[in-house]
C-alpha positions in Angstrom: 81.5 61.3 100.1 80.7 62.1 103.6 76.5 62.4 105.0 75.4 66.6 105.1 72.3 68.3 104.6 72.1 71.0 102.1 71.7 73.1 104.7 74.0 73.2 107.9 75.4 75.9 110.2 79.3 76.8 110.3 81.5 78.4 112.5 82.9 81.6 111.4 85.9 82.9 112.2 87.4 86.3 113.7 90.2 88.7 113.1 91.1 91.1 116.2 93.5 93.6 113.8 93.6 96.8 115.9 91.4 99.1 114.3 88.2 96.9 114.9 86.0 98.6 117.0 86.5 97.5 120.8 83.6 95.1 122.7 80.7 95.5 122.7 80.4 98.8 120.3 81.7 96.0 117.6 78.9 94.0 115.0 81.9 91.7 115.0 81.6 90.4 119.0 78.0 90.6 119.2 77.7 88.3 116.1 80.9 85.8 116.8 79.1 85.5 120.5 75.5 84.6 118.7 77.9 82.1 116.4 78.7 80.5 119.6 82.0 80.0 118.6 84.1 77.4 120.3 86.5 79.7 122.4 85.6 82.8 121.8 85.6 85.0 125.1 84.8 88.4 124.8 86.7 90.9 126.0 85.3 94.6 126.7 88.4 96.7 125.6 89.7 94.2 122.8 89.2 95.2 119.3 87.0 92.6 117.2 87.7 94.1 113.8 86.4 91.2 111.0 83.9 88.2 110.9 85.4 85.9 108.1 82.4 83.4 106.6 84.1 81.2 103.8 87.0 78.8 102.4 90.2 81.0 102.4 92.8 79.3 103.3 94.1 81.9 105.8 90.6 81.5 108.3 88.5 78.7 106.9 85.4 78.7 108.6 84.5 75.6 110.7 80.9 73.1 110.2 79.5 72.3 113.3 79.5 68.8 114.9 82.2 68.1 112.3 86.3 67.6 112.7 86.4 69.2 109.0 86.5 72.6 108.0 84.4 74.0 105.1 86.6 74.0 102.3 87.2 70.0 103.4 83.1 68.8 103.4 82.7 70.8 99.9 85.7 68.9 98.4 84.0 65.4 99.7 80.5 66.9 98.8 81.1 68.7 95.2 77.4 69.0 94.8 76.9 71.5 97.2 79.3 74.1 94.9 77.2 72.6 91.8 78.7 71.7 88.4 78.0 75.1 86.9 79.7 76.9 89.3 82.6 74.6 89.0 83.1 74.6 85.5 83.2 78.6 85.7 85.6 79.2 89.0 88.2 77.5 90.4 86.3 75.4 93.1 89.6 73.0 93.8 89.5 71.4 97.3 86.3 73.1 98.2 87.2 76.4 97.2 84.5 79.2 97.1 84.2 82.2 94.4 84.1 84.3 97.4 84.3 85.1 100.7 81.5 87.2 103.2 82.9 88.9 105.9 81.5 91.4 108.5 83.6 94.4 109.5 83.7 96.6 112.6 85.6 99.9 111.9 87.1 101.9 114.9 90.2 103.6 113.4 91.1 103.7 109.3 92.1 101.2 107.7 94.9 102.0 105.1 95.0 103.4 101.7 94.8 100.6 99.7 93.8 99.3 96.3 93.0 95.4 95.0 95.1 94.2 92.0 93.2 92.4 88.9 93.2 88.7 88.4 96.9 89.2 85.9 98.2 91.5 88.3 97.8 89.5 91.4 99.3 86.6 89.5 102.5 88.8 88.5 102.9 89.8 92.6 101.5 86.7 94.1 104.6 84.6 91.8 107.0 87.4 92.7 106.0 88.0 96.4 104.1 84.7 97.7 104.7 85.8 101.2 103.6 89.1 101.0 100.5 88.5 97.8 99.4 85.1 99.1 96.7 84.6 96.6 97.0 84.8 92.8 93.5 86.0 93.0 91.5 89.0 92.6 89.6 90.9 95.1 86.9 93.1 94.1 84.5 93.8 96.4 81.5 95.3 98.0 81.0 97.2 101.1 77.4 97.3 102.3 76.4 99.3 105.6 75.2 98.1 108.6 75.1 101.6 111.0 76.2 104.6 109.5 79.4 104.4 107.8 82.5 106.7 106.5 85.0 105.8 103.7 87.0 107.2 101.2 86.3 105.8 97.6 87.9 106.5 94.5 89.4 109.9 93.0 87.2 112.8 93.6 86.3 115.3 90.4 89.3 116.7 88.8 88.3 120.4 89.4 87.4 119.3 93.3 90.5 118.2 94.0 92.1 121.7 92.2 89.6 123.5 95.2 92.2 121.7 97.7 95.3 122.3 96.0 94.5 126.1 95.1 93.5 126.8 98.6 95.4 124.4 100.7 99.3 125.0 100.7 100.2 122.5 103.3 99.2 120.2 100.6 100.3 121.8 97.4 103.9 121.9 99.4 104.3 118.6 99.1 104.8 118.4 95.1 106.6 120.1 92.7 105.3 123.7 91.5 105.8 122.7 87.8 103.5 119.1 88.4 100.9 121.6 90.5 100.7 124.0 87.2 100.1 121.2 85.2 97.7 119.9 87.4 95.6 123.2 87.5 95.8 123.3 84.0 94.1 120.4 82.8 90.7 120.4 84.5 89.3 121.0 80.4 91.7 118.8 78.8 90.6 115.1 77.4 90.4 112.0 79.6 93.5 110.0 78.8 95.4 113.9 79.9 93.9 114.2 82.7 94.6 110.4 84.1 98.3 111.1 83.3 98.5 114.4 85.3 96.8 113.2 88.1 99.2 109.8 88.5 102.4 112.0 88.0 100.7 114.2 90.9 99.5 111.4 93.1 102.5 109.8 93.0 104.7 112.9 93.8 102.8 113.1 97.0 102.8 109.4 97.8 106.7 109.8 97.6 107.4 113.0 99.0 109.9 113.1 101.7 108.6 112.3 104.6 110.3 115.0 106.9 108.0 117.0 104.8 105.1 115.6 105.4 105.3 115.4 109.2 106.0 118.9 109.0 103.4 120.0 106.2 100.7 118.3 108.4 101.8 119.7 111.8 101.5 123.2 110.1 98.1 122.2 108.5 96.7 120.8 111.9 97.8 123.5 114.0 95.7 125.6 111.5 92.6 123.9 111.9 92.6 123.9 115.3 93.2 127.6 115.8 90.0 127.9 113.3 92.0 129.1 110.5 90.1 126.9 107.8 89.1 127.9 104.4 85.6 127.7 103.7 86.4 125.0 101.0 87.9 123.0 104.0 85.0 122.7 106.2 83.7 119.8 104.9 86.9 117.7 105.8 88.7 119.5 108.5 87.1 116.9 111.2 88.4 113.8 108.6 91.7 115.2 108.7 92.2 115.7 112.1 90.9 112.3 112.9 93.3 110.3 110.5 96.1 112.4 111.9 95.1 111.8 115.5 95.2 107.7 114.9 98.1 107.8 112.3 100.3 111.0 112.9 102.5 112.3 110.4 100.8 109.8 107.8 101.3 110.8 104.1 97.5 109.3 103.9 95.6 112.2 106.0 96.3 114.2 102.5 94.6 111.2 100.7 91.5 113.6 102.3 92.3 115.9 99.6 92.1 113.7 96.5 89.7 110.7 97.4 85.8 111.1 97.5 85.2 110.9 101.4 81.7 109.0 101.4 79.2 108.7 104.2 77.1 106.2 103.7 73.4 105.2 106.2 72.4 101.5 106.5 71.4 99.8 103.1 73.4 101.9 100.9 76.5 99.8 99.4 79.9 100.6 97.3 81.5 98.5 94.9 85.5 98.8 94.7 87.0 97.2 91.4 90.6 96.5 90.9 92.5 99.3 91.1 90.0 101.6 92.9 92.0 103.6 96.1 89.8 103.6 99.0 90.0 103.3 103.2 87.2 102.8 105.5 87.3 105.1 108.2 84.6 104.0 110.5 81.3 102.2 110.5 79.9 98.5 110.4 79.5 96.7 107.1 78.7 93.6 105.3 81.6 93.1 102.8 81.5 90.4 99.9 84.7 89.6 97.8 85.9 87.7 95.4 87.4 84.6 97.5 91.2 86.8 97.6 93.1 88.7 100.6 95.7 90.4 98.0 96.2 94.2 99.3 98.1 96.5 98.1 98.6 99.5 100.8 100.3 103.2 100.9 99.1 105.1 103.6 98.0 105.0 107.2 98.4 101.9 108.6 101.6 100.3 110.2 102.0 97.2 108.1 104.4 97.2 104.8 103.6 99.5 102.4 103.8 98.9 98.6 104.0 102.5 97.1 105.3 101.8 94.0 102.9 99.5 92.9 99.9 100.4 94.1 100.8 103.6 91.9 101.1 101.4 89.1 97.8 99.7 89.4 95.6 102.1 89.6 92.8 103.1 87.1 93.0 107.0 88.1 89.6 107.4 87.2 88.1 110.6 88.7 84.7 110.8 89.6 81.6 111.9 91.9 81.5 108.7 94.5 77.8 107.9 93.4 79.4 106.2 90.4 80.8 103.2 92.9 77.5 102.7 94.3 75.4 99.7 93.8 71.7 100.2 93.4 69.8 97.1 95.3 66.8 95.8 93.4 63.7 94.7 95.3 63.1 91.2 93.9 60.7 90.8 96.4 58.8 93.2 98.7 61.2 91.2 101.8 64.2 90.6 99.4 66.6 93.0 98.1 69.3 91.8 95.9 73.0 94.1 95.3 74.3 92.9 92.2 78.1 94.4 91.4 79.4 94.7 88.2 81.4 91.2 88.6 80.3 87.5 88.5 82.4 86.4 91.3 78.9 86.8 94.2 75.6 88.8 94.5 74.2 89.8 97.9 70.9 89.5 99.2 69.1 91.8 102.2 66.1 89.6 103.3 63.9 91.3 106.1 61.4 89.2 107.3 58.3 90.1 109.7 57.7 89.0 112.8 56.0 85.7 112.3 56.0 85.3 108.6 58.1 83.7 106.0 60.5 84.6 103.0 60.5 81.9 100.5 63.9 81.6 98.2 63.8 79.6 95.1 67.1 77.2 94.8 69.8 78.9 93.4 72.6 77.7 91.6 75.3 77.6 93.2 76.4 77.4 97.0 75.5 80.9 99.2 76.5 81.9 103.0 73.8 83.5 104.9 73.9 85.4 108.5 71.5 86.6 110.3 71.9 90.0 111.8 68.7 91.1 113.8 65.8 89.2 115.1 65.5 85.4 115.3 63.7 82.8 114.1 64.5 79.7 111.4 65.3 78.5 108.1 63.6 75.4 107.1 64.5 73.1 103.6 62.6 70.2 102.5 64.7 67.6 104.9 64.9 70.0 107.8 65.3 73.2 109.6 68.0 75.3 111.8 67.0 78.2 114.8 68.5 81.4 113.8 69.6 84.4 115.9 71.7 86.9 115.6 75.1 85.7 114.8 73.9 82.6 113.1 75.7 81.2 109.9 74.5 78.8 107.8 75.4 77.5 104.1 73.1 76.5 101.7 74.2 73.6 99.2 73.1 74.8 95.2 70.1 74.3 93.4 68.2 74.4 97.6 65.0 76.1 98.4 64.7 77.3 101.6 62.2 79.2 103.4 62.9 82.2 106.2 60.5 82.3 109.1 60.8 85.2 111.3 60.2 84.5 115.3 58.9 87.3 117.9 60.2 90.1 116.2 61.7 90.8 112.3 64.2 88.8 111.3 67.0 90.4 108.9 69.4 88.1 107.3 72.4 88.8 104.7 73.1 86.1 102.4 76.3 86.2 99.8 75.9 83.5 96.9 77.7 82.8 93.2 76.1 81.8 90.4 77.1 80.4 87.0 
């Protein structure tokens, strides 16, 4: 068993996929140039798309003044994960239940969905190189600017609006699925989940000739200012996704997902087998500890059509119903809870000169701070924070928050048992 502190800062890690926002307009580079991470050089016109904070095995973050990585001081210090925690998860060779990211969103990401924990055994057994983690991955997207995504099914009768009134869209399927579709807005729940995964798949697999030429047709109407007054709402969306991914079978995703815009503090929770994209924005994002995605639809990496129809839960709904709610715990501390036991997030704002006081948790948490400065102080020690900074905290540690010359806002992930 190595020496640590309970407390100690590590090096994150960053992911430069091509629809991160570009220098200095991403979260991502101001914070990985706060981490003071060894080699990072930031670049104006490169795209700094995700902050990783965790174990995975793909980007394991780093522990300063130590040749180790995470994952490797929590296999030689167990205590820091805690016995509870380790008797519920899978906490092998330092493994965490999850992993805390930031994102920076530019341009789309792709239609995708998460598989659940059998599923992503199934494809992770079949496909290793393509599903690396028999994991699951639900997860939570919390904002940090304003932010844009599409989340889940929208309303069965809403997405009838589109297909009524939009014909570059109804071309795409067959007229006899499209009169079933219009016909079972008032039939029972199980009906209606059928009818829309016969029609979502039709359009997922529709020819894509088609599509390019469906979507020329439709664009060339919006800009001439031929919208329907139904379409107004996401003519700009669809113009947008066909500008950065043209000819994309997923720009008519804009037609059937709930297209969300979101102002800092509100979050979404995704659960296996939700469809969803983020489309632009900066976000907090907690997961369980997985990078398993299944994809369809704009983006240029493989696409897995057939299963991620299979997956899917085809529930149809208003998007409220994938928000999380955050409970003030403390006047300074706001906790967002998802549906899942795999982490819980925690929005800590701290005044300028004062101090938050958390009682010891559990199990192990990961904590940046995102605004302000100041420290965090345990009972053997303390660590400067500025934007930028990471730090873990060991289970069952209390640790107190000061805030320097101005407010001090921090984001801290943790997993309890």
């Amino acid at each position: 068993m190595s020496t640590i502190d309970p407390v100690f800062r590590i090096i994150p890690t960053t992911q430069n996929y091509d629809w991160g926002k570009k220098g200095s307009d991403s979260k991502v580079a101001e914070f990985a140039s706060g981490a003071r991470i060894p080699g990072f050089t930031f670049n104006e016109s490169a795209p700094y798309a995700e902050l990783w904070m965790g174990t995975h095995v793909k980007s394991p973050s780093g522990v300063v003044d130590k040749e180790q990585n995470l994952a490797q001081i929590l296999a030689m210090n167990p205590s820091l994960i805690g016995d509870s925690v380790s008797r519920r998860f899978d906490t092998t060779n330092g493994n965490l239940p999850f992993l805390f990211k930031v994102l920076a969103i530019g341009k789309a990401l792709s239609i995708q969905t998460h598989p659940d924990k059998k599923t992503s055994e199934q494809l992770h057994a079949q496909q290793p190189k393509v599903y690396t983690d028999p994991n699951h991955k639900p997860e939570m997207a919390l904002a940090l600017t304003d932010f844009k995504a599409l989340c889940g099914f929208m309303l069965i009768p809403r997405i009838a609006e589109y297909v009524k009134d939009v014909p570059e869209f109804n071309a795409l399927i067959d007229p006899s699925t499209v009169t079933e579709f219009l016909n079972c807005t008032h039939s029972s729940e199980l009906e209606q989940k059928a009818v829309l995964k016969k029609f979502f798949s039709e359009l997922m697999t529709a020819d894509v000739t088609k599509i390019a030429t469906q979507l020329q047709t439709l664009v060339a109407r919006y800009r001439s200012g031929g919208q329907k007054r139904v379409e107004e709402g996401i003519k700009d969306l669809v113009l947008t996704l066909n500008e950065q991914y043209p000819g994309d079978v997923g720009v008519f995703c804009a037609f059937m997902l709930n297209y969300v815009r979101m102002t800092p503090g509100q979050a979404i929770f995704l659960g296996a087998g939700e469809p969803h994209a983020y489309v632009q924005g900066d976000i907090m994002e907690c997961m369980a500890n997985s990078d398993n995605v299944i994809r369809a639809g704009l983006t240029p990496k493989p696409k897995d059509i057939p299963n991620l129809v299979s997956v899917l839960t085809y529930m149809a709904s208003d998007w409220d119903k994938h928000m999380v709610k955050p409970v003030d715990i403390t006047p300074r501390t706001r906790k967002y809870d998802p549906p899942i036991p795999d982490f819980t997030v925690l929005q800590v704002h701290t005044p300028k000169g004062e101090t938050e006081s958390h009682e010891a948790i559990q199990g192990p948490s990961i904590a940046i701070a995102t605004e302000g400065s100041g420290r965090v102080s345990w009972g053997g020690g303390d660590l400067d924070l500025q934007a930028g900074s990471v730090i873990f905290v060991g289970a069952e540690t209390k640790i107190d928050i000061t805030a320097g010359d101005s407010n001090l806002v921090v984001y801290r992930a943790y997993v309890t048992a």
